[in-house]
DRENFI-642149 format. One record per residue: residue number from 1; residue in one letter; x, y, z of N, C-alpha, C in turn. Coordinates in Angstrom, 2 decimals. Example, Ala and Ser with C-alpha at 12.3 -4.5 7.8 and 13.67 -1.06 7.14 Angstrom:
! residues 2
<r seq="1" type="A" n_x="13.19" n_y="-5.69" n_z="7.80" ca_x="12.30" ca_y="-4.50" ca_z="7.80" c_x="13.20" c_y="-3.30" c_z="7.80"/>
<r seq="2" type="S" n_x="12.85" n_y="-2.25" n_z="7.08" ca_x="13.67" ca_y="-1.06" ca_z="7.14" c_x="12.90" c_y="0.03" c_z="7.87"/>
! end
This chain:
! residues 102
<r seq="1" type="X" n_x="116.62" n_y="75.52" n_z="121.01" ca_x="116.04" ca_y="76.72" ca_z="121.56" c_x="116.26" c_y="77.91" c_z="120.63"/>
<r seq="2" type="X" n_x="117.46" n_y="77.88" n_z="120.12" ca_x="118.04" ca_y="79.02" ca_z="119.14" c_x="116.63" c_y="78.85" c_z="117.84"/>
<r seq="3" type="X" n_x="117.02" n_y="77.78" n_z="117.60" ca_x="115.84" ca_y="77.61" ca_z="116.15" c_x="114.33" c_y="78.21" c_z="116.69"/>
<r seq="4" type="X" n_x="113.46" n_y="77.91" n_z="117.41" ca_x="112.41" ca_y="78.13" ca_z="117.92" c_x="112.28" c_y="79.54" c_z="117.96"/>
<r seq="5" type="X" n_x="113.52" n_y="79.97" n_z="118.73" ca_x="113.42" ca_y="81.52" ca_z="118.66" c_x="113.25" c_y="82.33" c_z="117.32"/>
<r seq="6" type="X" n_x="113.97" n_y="82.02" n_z="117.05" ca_x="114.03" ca_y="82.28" ca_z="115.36" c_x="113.07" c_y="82.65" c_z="114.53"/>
<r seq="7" type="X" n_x="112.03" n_y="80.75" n_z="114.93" ca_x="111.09" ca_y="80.83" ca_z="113.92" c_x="109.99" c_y="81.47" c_z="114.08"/>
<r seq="8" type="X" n_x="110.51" n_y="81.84" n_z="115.78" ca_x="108.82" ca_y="83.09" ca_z="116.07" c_x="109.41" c_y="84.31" c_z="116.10"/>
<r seq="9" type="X" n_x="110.63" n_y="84.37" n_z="115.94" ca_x="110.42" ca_y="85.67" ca_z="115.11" c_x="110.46" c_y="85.95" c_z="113.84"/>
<r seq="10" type="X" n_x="110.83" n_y="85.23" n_z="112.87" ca_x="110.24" ca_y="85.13" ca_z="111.63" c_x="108.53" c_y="85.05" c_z="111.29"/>
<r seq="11" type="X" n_x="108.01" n_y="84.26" n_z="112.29" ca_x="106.39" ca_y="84.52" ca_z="111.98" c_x="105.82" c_y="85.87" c_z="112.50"/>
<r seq="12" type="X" n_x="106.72" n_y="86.62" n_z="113.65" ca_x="106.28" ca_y="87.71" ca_z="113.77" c_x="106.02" c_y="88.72" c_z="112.67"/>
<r seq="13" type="X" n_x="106.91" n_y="88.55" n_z="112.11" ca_x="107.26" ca_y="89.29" ca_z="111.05" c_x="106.45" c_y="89.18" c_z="109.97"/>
<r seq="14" type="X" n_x="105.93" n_y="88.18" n_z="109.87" ca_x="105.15" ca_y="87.57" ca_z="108.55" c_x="103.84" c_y="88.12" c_z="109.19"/>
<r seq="15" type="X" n_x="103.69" n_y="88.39" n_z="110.20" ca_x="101.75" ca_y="88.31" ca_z="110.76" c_x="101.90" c_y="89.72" c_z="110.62"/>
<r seq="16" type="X" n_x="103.06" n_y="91.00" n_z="111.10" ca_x="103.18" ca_y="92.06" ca_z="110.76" c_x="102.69" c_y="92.10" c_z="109.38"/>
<r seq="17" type="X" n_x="103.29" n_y="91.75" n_z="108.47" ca_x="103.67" ca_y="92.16" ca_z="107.34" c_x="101.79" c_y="91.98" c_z="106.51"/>
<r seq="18" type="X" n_x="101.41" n_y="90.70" n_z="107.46" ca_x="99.83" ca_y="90.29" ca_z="106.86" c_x="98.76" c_y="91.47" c_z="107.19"/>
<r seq="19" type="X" n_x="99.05" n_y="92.15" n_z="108.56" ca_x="98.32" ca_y="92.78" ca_z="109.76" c_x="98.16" c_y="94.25" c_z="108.53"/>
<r seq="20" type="X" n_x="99.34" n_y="94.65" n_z="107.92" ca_x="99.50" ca_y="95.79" ca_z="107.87" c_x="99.21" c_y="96.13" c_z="106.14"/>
<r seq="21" type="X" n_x="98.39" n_y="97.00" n_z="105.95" ca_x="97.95" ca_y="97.44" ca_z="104.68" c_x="99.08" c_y="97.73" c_z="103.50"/>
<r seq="22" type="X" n_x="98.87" n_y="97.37" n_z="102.44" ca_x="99.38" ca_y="97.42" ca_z="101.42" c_x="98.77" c_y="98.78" c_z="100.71"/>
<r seq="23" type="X" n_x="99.31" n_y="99.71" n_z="99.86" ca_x="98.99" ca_y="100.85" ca_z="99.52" c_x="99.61" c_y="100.50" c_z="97.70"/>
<r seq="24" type="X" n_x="98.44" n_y="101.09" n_z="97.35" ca_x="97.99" ca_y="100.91" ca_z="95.90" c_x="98.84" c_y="102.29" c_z="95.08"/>
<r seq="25" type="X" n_x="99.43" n_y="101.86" n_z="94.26" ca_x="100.55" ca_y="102.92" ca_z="92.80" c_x="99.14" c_y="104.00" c_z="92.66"/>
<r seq="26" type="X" n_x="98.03" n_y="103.56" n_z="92.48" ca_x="96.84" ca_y="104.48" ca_z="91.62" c_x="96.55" c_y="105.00" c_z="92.63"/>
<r seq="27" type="X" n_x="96.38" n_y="105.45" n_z="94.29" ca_x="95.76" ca_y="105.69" ca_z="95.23" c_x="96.75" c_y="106.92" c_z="95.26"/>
<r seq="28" type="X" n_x="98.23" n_y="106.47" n_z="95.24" ca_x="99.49" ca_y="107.66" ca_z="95.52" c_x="99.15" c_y="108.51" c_z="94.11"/>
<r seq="29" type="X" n_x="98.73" n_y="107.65" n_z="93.53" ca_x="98.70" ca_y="109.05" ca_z="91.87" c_x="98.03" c_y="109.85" c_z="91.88"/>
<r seq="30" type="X" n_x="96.83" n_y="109.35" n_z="92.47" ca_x="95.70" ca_y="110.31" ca_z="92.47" c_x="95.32" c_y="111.21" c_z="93.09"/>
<r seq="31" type="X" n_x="96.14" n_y="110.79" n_z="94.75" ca_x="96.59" ca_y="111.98" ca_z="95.74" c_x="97.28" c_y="113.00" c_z="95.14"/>
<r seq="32" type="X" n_x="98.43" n_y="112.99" n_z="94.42" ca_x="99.25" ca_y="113.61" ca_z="93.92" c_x="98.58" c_y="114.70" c_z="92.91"/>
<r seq="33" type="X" n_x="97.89" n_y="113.64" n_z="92.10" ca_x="97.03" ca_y="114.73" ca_z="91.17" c_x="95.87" c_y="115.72" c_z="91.58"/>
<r seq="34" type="X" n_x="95.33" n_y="114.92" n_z="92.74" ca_x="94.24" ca_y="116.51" ca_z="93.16" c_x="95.15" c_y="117.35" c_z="93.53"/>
<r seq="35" type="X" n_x="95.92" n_y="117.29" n_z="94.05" ca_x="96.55" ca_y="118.32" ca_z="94.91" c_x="97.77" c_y="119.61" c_z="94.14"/>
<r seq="36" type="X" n_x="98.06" n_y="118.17" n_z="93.19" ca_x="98.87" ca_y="119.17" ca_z="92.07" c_x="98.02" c_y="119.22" c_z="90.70"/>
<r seq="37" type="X" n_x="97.72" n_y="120.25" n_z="90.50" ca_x="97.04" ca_y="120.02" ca_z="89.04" c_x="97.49" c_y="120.23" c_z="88.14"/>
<r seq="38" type="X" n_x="97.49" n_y="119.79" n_z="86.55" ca_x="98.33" ca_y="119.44" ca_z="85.47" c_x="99.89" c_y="118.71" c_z="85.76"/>
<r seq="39" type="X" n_x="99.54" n_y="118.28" n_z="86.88" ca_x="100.79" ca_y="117.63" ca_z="87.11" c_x="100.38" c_y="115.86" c_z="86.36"/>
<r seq="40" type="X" n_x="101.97" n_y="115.36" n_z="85.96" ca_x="101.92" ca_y="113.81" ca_z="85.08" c_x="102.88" c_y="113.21" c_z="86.29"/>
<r seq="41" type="X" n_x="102.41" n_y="112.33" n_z="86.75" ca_x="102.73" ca_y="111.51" ca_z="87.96" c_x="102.74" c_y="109.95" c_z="87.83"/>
<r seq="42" type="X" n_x="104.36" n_y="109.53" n_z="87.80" ca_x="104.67" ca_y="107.87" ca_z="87.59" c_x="105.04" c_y="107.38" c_z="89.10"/>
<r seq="43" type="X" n_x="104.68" n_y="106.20" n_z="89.17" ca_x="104.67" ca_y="105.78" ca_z="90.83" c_x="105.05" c_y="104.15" c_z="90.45"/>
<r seq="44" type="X" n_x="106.25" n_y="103.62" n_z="90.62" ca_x="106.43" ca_y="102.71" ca_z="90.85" c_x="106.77" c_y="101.60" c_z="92.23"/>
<r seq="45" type="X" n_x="106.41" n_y="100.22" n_z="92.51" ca_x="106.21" ca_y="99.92" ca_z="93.42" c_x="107.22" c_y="99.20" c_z="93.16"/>
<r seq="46" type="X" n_x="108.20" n_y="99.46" n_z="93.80" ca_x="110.37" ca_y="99.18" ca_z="94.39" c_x="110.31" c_y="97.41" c_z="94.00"/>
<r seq="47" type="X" n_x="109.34" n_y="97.39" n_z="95.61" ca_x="109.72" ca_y="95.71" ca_z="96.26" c_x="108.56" c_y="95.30" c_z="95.54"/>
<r seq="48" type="X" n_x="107.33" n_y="95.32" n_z="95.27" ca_x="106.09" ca_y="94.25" ca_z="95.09" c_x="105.43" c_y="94.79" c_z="96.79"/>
<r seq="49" type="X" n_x="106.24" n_y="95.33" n_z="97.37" ca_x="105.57" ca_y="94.86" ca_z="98.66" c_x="104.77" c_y="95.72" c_z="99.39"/>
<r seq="50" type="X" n_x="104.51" n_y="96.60" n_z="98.29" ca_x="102.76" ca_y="97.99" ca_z="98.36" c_x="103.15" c_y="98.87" c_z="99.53"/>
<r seq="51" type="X" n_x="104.79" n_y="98.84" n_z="100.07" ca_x="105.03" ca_y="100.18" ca_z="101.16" c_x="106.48" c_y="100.49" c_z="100.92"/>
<r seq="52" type="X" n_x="106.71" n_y="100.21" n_z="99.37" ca_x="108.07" ca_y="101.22" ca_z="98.62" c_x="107.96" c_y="101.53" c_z="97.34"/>
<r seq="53" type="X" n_x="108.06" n_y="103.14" n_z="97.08" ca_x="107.86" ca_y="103.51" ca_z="95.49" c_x="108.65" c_y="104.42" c_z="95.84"/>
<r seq="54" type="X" n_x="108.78" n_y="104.38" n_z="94.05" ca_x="109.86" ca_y="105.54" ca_z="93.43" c_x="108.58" c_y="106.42" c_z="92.98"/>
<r seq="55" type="X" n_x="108.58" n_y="107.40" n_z="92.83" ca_x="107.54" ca_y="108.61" ca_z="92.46" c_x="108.38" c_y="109.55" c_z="91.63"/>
<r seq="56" type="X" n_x="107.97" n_y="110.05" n_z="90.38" ca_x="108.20" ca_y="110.64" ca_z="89.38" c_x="106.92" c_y="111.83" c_z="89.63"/>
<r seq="57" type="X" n_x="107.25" n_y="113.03" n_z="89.97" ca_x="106.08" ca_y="114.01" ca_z="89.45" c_x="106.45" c_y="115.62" c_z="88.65"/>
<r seq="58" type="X" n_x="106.33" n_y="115.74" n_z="87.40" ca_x="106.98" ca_y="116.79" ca_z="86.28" c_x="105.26" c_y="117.49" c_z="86.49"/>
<r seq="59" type="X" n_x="105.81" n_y="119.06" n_z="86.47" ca_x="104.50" ca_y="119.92" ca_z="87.39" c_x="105.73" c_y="121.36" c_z="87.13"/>
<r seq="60" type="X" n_x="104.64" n_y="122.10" n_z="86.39" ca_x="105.08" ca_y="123.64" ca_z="86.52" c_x="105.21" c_y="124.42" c_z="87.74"/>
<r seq="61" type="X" n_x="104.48" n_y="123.70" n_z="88.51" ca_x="104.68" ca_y="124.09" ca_z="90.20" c_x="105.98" c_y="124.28" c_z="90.85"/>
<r seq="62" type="X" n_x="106.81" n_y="123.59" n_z="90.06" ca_x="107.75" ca_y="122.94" ca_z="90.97" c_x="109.31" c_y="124.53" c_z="90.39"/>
<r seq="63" type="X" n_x="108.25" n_y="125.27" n_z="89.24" ca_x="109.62" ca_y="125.76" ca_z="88.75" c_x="109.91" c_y="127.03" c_z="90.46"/>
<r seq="64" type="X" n_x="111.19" n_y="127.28" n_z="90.06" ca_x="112.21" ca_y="128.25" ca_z="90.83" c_x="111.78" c_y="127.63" c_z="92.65"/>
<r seq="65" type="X" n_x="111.30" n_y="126.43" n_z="92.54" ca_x="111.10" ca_y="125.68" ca_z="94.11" c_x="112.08" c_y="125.22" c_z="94.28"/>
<r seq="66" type="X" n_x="113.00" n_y="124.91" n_z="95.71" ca_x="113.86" ca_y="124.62" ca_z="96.24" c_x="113.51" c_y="122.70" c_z="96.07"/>
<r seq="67" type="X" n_x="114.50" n_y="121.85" n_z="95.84" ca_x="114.35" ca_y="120.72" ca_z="95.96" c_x="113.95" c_y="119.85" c_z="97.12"/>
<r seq="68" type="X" n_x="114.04" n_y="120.87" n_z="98.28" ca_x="113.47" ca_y="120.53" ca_z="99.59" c_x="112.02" c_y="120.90" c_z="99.98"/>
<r seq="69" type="X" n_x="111.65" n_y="121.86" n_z="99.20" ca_x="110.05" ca_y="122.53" ca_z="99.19" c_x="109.85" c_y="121.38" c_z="98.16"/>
<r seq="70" type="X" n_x="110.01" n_y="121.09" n_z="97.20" ca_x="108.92" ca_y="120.22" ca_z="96.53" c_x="109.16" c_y="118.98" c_z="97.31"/>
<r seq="71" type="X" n_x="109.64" n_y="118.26" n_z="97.93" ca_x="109.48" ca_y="117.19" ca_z="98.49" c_x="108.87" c_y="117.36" c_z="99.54"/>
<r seq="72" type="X" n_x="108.63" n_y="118.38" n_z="99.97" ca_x="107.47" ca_y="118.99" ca_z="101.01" c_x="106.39" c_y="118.99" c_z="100.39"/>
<r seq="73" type="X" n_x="106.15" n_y="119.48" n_z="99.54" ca_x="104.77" ca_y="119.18" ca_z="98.55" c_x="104.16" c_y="118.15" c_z="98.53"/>
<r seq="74" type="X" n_x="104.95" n_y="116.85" n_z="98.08" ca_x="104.71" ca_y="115.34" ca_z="97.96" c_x="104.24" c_y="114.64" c_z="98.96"/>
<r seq="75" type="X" n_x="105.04" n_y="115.08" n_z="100.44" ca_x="105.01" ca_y="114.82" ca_z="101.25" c_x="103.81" c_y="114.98" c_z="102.49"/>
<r seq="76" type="X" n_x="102.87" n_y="116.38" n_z="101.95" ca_x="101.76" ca_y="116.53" ca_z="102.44" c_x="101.01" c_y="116.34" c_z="101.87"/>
<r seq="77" type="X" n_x="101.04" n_y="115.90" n_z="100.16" ca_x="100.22" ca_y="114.96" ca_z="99.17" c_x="99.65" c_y="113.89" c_z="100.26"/>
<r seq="78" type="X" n_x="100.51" n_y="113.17" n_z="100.82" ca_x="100.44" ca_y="112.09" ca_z="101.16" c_x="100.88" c_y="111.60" c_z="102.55"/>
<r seq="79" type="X" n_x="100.61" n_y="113.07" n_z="103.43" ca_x="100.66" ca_y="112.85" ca_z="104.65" c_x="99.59" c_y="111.27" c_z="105.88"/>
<r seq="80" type="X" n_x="99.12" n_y="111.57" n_z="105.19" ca_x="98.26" ca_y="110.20" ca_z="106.12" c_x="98.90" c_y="108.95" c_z="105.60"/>
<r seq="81" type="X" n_x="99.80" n_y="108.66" n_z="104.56" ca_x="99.52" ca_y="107.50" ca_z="104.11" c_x="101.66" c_y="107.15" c_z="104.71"/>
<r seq="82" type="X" n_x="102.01" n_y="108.15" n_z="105.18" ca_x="103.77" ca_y="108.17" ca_z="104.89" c_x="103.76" c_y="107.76" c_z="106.58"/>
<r seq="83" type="X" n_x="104.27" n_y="106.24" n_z="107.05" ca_x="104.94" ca_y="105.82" ca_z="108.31" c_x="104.07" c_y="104.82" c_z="108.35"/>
<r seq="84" type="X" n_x="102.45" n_y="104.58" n_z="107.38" ca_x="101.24" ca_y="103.43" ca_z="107.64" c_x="101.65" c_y="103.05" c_z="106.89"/>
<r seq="85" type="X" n_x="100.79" n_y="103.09" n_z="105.49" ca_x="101.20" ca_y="101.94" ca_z="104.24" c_x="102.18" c_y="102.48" c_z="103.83"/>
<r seq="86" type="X" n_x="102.74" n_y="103.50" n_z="103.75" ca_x="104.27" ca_y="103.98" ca_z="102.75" c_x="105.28" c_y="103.73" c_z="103.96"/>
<r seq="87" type="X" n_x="106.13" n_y="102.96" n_z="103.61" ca_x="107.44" ca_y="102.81" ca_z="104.73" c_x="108.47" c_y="103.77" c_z="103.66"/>
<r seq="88" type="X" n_x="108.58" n_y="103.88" n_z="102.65" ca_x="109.58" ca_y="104.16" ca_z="101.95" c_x="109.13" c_y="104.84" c_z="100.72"/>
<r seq="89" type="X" n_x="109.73" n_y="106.71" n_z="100.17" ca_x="109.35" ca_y="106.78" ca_z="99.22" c_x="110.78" c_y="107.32" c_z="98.64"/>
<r seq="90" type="X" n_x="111.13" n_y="107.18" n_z="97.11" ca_x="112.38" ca_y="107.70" ca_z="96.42" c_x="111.35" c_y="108.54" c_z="95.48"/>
<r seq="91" type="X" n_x="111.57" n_y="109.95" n_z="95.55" ca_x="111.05" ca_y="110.97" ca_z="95.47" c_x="112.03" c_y="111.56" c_z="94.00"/>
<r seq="92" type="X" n_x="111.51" n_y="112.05" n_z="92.62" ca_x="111.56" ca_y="112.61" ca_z="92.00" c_x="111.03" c_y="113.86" c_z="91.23"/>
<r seq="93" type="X" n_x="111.00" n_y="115.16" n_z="91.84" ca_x="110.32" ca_y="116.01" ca_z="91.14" c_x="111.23" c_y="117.04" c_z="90.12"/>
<r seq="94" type="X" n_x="110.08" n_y="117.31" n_z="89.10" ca_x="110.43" ca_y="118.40" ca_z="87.86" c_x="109.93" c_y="119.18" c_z="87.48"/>
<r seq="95" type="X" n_x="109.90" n_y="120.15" n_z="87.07" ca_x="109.35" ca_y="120.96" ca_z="86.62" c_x="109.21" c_y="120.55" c_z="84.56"/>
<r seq="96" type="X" n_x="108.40" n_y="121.10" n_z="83.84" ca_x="108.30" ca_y="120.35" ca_z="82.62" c_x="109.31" c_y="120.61" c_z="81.79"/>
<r seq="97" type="X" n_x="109.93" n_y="121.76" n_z="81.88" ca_x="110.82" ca_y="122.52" ca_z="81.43" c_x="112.31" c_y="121.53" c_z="81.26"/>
<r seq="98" type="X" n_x="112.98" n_y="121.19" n_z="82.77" ca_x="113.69" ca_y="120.58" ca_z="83.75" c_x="113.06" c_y="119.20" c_z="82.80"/>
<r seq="99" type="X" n_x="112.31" n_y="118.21" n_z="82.70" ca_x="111.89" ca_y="116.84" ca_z="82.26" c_x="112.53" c_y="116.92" c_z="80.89"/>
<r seq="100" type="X" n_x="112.01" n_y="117.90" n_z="80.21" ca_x="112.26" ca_y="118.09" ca_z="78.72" c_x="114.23" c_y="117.91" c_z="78.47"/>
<r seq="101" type="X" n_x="114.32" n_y="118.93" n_z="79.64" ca_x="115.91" ca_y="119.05" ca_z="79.04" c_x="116.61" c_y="118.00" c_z="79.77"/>
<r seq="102" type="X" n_x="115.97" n_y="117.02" n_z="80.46" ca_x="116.66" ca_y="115.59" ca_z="80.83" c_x="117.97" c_y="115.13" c_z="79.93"/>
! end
């Protein structure tokens, strides 16, 4: 009985995981870029599993901004897409200045 249980909830999980959209590195870039302009934006995908990235975005925007305002920025970049296809984002912003003197 234990096993059975198990294995439907392991297929639950799997039909979730089928059910639910995968979100594309180039879709988050490009959000990012209308919205910020001259901004250079790297988006890597964590797991393979199209709803965790690390996001890199270096943007003059970002100078004398609080590190909590620019992740507010990002964050309404990509408001429709953050709790559907994005479960998870690790958020990096810079200003070009700030990138340079890395």
């Amino acid at each position: 009985m234990l096993v059975l249980n198990n294995c439907s909830i392991i297929n639950s999980i799997y039909k979730f995981r089928e059910n639910n959209k995968k979100m594309d590195v180039n879709l988050i870039k490009e959000k990012i870029q209308e919205s910020i302009e001259n901004s250079q934006v790297q988006v890597k995908d964590t797991n393979g599993t199209g709803d965790h990235f690390s996001i890199l975005v270096i943007s003059d925007v970002f100078d004398g901004m609080s590190l909590v305002n620019r992740h507010k920025v990002i964050h309404q970049c990509l408001k429709e897409y953050i709790s559907n296809e994005i479960h998870a984002i690790q958020l990096k912003t810079l200003s070009k200045k700030e990138y340079e003197n890395q």
